[in-house]
C-alpha positions in Angstrom: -52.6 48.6 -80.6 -51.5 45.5 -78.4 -48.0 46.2 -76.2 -45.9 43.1 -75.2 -43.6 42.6 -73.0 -41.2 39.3 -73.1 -37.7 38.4 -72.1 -35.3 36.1 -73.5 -31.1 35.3 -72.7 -29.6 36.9 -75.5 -25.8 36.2 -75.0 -23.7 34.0 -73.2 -20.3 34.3 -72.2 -18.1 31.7 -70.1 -14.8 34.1 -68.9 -11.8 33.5 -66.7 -9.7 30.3 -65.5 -13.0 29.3 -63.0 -15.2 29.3 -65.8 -17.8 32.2 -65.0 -20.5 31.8 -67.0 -22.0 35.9 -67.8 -26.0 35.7 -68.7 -27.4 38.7 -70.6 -31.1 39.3 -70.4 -33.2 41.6 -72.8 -36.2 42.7 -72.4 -37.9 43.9 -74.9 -40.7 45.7 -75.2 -43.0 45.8 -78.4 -46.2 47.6 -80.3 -48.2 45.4 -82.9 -45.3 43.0 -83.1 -42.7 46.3 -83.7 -39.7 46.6 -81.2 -40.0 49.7 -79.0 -37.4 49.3 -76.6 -34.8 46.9 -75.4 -32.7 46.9 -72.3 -30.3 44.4 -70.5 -29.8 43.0 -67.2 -26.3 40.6 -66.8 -25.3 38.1 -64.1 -22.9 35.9 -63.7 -23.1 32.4 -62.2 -20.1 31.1 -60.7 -18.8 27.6 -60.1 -20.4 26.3 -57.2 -23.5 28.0 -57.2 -26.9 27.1 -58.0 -28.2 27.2 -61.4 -31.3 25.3 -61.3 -33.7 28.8 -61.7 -31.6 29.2 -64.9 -32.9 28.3 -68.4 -32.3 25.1 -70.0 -29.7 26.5 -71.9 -27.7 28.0 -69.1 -27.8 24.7 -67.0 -26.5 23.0 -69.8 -23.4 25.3 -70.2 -23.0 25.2 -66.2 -23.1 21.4 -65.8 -20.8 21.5 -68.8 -18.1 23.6 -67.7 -18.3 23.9 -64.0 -16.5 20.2 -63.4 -15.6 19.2 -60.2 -12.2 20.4 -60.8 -13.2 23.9 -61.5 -15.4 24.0 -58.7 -12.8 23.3 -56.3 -10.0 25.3 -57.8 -12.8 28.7 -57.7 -14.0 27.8 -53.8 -9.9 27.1 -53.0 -9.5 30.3 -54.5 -11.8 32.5 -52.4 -10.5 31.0 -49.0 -6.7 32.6 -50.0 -6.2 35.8 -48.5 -4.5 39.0 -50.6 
């Protein structure tokens, strides 16, 4: 009776006119290769920040979709005051 634990970036979402790219993380948790449990973490990563802990698949989307353009349009964005 062998319990393993693993994670893997189930969904991925980009939202919103700066491109936020939303992450979801299971993990899942499972006996003799049977699914116990599963429960989620989500992030986001915004243009402009580092994604180079992200996995392949995430970097790709980021370098895709966070252009220069975006990234200065989101970082313009958060210096404007309400």
């Amino acid at each position: 009776m062998a319990l393993t634990e693993r994670t893997e970036v189930d969904k991925i979402e980009i939202v919103g006119p700066y491109r936020a790219v939303q992450v979801r993380t299971a993990t899942v948790i499972e006996r003799d290769g049977e699914e116990l449990t599963r429960s989620y973490h989500r992030h986001v990563v915004s243009a402009g920040d580092d994604y180079s802990n992200e996995t392949a698949e995430v970097q790709a989307i980021c370098a895709a979709v966070h252009t220069a353009e975006v990234v200065t349009a989101y970082e313009a964005s958060q210096q404007e005051t309400p």
